[in-house]
Backbone as a ProteinNet text record, in pm:
[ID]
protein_1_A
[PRIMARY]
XXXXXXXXXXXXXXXXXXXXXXXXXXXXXXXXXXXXXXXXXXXXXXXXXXXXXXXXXXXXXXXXXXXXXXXXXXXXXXXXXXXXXXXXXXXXXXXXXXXXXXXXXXXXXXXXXXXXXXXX
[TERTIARY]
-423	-440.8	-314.6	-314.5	-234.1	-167.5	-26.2	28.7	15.5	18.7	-32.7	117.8	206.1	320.1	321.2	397.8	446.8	459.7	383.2	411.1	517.4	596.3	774.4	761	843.8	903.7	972	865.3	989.3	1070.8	1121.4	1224.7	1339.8	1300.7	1396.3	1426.4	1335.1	1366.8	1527.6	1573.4	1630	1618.3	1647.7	1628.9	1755.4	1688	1808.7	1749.7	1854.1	1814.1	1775.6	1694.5	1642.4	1710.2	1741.5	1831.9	1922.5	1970.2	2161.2	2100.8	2197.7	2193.6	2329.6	2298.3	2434.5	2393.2	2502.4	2433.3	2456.9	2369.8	2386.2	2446	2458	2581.4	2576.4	2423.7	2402.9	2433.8	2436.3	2486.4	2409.1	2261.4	2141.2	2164.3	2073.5	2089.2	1976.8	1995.6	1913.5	1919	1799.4	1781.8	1741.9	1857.1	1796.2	1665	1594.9	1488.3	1477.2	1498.6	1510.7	1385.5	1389	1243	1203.4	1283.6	1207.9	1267.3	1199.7	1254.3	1230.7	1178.7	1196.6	1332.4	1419.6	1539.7	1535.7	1382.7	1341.7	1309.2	1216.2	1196.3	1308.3	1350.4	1483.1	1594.9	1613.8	1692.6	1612.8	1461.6	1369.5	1367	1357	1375.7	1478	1623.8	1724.3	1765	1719.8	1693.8	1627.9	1507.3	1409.6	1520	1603.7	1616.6	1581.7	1548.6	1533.2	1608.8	1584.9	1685.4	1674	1775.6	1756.1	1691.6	1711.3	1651	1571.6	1451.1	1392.5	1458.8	1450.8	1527.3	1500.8	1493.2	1416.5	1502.9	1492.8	1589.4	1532.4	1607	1563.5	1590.1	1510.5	1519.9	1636.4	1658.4	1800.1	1801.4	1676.2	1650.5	1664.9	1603	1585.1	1761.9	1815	1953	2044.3	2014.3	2141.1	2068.7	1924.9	1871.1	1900.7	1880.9	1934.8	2052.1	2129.7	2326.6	2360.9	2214.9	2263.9	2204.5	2130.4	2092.9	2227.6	2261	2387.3	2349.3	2176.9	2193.1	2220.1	2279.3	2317.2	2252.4	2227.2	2164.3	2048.7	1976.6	1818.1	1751.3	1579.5	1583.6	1573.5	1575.4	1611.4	1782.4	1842.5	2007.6	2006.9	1898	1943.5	1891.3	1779.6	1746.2	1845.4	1876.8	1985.9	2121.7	2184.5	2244.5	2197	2104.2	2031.1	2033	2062.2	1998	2149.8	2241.4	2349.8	2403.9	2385.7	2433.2	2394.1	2272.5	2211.9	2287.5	2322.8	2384.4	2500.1	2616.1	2701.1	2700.5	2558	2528.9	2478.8	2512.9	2446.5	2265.5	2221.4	2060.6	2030	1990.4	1955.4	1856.4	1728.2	1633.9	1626.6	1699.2	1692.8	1563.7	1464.9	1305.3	1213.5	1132.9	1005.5	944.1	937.7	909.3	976.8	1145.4	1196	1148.6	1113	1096.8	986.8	865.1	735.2	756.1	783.8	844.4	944.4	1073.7	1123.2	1025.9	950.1	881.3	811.5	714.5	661.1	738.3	857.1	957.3	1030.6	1020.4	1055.8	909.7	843.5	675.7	653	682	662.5	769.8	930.1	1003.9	971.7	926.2	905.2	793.6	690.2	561.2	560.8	690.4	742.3	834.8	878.6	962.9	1097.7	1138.7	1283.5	1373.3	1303.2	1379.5	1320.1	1339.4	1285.9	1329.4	1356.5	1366.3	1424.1	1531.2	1611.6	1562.6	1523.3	1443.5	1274.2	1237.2	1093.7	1017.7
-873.5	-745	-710.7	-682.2	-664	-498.8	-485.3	-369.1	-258.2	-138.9	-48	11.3	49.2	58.3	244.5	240.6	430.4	515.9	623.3	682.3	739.8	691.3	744.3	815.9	851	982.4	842.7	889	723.4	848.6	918.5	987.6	944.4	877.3	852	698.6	639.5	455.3	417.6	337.4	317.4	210.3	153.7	87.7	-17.6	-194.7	-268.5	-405.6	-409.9	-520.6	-657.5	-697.7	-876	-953.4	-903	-990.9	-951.6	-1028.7	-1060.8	-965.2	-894.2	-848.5	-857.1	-819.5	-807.4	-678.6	-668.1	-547.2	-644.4	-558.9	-668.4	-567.8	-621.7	-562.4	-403.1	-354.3	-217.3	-129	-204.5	-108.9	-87.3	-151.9	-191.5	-277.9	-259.6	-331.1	-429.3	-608.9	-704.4	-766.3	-756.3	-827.5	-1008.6	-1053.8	-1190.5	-1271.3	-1261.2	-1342.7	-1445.5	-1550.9	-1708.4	-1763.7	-1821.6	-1943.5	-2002	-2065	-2169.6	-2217.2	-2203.8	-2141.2	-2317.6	-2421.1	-2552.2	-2613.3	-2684.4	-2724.3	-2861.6	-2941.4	-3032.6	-2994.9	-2865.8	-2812.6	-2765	-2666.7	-2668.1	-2703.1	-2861.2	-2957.7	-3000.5	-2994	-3070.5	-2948.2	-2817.1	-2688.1	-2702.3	-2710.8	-2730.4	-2809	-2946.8	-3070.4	-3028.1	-2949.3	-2896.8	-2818.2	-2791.3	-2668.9	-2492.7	-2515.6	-2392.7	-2302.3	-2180.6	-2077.6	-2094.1	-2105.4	-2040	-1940.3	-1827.6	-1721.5	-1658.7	-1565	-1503.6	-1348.1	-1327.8	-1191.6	-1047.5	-976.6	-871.9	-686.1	-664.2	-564.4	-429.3	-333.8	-233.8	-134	-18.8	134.3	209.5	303.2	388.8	471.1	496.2	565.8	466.7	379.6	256.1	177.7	178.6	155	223.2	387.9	429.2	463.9	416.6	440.5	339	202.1	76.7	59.9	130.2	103.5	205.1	340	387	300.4	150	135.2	64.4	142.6	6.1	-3.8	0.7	-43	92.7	153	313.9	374.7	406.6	583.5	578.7	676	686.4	731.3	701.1	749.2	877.5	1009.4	1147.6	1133	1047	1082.2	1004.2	947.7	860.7	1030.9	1074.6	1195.9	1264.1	1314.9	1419.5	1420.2	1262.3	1194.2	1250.3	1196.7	1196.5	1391.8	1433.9	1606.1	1623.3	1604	1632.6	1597.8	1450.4	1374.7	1467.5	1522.2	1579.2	1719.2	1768	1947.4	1938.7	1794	1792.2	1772.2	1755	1699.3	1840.1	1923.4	2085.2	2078.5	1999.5	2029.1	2087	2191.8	2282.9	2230	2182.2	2120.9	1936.4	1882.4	1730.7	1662.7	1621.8	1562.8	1666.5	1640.5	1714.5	1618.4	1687.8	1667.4	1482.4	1533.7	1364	1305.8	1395.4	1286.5	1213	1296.7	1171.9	1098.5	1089.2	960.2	887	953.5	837.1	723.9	827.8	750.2	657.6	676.7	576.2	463.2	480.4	392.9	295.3	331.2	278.5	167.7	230.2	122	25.9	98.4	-36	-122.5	-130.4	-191.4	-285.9	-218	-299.5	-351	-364.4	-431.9	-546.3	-522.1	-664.5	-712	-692.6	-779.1	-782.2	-667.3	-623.9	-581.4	-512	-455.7	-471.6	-403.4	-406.9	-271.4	-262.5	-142.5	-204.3	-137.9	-139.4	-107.4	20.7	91.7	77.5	43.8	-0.9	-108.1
2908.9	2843.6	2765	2663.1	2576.7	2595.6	2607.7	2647	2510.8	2529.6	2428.2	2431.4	2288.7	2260	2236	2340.6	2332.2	2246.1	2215.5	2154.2	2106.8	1974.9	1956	1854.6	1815.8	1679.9	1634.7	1510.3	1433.4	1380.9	1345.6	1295.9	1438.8	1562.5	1622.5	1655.8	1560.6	1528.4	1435.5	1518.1	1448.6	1366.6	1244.7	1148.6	1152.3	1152.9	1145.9	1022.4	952.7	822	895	823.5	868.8	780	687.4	551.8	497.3	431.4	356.3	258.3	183.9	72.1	-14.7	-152	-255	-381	-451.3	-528.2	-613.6	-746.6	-897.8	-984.6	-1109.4	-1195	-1192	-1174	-1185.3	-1093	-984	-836.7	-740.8	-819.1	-712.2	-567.5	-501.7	-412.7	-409.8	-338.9	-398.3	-247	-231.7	-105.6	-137.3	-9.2	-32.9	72.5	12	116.5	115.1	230.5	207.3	196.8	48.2	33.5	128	202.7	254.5	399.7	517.2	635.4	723.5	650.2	698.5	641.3	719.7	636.1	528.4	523.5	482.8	340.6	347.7	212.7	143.5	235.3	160.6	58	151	96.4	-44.9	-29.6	-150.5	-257.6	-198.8	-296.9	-375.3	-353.2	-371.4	-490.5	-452.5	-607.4	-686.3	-663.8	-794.3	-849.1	-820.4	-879.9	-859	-730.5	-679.5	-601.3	-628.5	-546.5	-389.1	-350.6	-175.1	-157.6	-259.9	-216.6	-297.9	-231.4	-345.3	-294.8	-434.4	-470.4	-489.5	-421.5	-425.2	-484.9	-580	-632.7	-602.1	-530.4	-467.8	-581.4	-617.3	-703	-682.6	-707.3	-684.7	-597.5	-509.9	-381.2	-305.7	-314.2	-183.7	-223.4	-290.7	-256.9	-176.8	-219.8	-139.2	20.6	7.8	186.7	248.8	125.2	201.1	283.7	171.2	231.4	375.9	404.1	525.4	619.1	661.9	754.7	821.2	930.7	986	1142	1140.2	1341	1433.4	1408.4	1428.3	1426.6	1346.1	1266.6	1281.1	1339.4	1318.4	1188.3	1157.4	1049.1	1015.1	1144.8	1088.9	1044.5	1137.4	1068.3	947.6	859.5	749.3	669.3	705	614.5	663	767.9	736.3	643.7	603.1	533.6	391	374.3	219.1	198.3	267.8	256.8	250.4	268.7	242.3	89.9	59.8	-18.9	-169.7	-152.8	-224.3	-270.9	-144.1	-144.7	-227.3	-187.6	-262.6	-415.7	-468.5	-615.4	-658.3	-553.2	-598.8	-596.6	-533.1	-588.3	-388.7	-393.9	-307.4	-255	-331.9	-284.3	-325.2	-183.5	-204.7	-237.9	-157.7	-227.4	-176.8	-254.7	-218.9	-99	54.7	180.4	177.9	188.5	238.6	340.7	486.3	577	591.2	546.6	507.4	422.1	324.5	234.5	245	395.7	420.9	542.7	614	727.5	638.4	521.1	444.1	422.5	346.2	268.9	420.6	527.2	651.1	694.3	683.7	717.5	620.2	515.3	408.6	395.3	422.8	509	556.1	704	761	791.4	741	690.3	606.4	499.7	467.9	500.3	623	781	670.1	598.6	567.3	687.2	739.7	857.3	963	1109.1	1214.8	1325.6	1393.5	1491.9	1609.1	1588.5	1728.7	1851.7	1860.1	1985.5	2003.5	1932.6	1920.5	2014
[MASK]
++++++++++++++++++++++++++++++++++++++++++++++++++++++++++++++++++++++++++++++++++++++++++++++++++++++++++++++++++++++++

């Protein structure tokens, strides 16, 4: 019988990266996802001419949400982060309803096994 997983407040998940990243000239953030997870292909990827990695370039929201995940922080303290970051740019009202669109931007995450959950 398959165990049935507890009901949590993902606002109290914490969020941890599955992959390397780098920023590119713009300040984006670029996730690297590795092609090819046999070391045979790899090596044969490699001679073609192929990348190690496929490359995935994150928007200017999903960058600076990217750079708060460090293993730490839950994702209400990544919104409470972002609600600040905002006050100091003077805008009174940061997003229209952040924490459902960060809980979204967290599922779709990790739906494409970007991230994962510490406490989960």
């Amino acid at each position: 019988m398959k165990k049935k997983k507890k009901d949590v407040n993902y606002l109290d998940l914490i969020p941890e990266m599955n992959f390397q990243w780098e920023k590119n000239p713009e300040g984006r953030v670029v996730l690297l996802i590795p092609r090819f997870k046999n070391p045979l292909l790899k090596k044969l990827g490699s001679k073609m001419g192929k990348s190690e990695f496929l490359r995935v370039t994150l928007d200017e929201i999903g960058t600076g949400v990217w750079q708060l995940i460090d293993g730490n922080r839950t994702v209400g303290e990544i919104g409470k982060v972002l609600e600040a970051q905002q006050q100091e740019k003077g805008n009174s009202e940061p997003f229209p309803q952040l924490y459902e669109r960060l809980t979204k931007y967290f599922t779709s995450l990790y739906h494409h096994r970007f991230i994962g959950f510490k406490n989960w």
